[in-house]
N, C-alpha and C positions, 0 to 999 in steps of 0.2 A: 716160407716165412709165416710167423703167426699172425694173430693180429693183433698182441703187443709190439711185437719186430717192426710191422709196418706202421703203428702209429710212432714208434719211437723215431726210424728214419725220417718219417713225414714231417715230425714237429721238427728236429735238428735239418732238416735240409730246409724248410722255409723259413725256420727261424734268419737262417743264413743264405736266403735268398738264390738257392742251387738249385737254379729252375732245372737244368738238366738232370740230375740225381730227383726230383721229384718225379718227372716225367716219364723215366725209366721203371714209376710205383704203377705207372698208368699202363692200360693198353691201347693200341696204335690208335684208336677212336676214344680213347677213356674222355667224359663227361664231368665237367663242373661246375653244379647249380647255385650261383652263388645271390644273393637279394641284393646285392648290390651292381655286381659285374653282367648278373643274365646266366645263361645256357650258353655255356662256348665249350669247343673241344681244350682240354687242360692246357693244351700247349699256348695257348690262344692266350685263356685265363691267368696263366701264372706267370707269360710274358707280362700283361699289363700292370699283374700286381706289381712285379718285380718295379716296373717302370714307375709307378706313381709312390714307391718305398723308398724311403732313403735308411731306415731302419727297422728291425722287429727282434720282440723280446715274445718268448711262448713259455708258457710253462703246463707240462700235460698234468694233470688233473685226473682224469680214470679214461677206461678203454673199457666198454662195452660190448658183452656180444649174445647174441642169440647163438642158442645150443640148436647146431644141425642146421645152420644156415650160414647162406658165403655172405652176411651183415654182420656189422659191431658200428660200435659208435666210437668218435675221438672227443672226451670233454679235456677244453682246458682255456688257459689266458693268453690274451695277444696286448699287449701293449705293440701297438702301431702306429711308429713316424714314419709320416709322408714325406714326399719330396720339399715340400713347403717346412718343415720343420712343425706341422702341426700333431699332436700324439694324441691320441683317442685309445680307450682300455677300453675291452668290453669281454666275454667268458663266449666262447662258440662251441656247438656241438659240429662236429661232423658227419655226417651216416654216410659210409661206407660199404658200397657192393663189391666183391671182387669177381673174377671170372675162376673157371677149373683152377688156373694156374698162379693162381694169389695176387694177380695185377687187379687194379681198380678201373674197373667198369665206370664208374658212377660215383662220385660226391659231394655229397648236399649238405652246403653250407648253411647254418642256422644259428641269428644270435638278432639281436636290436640291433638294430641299424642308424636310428634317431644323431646319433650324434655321428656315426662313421659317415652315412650319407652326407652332412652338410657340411662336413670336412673336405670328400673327395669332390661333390660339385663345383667350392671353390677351387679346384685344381683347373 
């Protein structure tokens, strides 16, 4: 897969909250550093999201990549309801490592948090 292929599965499967079909983008250790959630192994991370989601709306934006490297970036919007019915919008980058075989190593989540953070603490 490329790395439009994979940011396009990645935004439609967490759009829709198919943690298993994201998981499948990862490899058996794949990594996700997120300013909110920490360093947890993906499956770890996207259980929780899934858990404190009651909805999400994504729209990709551009897909980034360094020429002669297994990096690109994912930019795009998340409008995100929580469990609580509270919605925070904010723009996030992703950076994306893959290994040989185009699974995700590694990635690092990056956007303001300001307002997501005081959302999910009251959770």
């Amino acid at each position: 897969m490329t790395a439009n292929e994979i940011s396009e599965k990645y935004i439609a499967y967490l759009e829709h909250g198919d943690v298993d079909s994201i998981i499948k983008l990862f490899t058996p250790n794949g990594i996700v550093d997120s300013p909110i959630y920490g360093i947890k192994k993906a499956e770890v991370f996207y259980n929780e999201l899934k858990n404190d989601t009651s909805n999400s709306k994504l729209k990709l934006k551009g897909v980034f990549q360094n020429t002669n490297t297994n990096e690109f970036a994912i930019y795009f919007n998340y409008v995100w309801t929580l469990k609580n019915n509270e919605i925070v919008t904010f723009d996030v980058v992703d950076i994306i490592e893959l290994n040989a075989e185009n699974k995700i190593k590694t990635l690092k989540i990056i956007y303001d948090t300001v307002a997501a953070r005081a959302l999910v603490n009251k959770l």
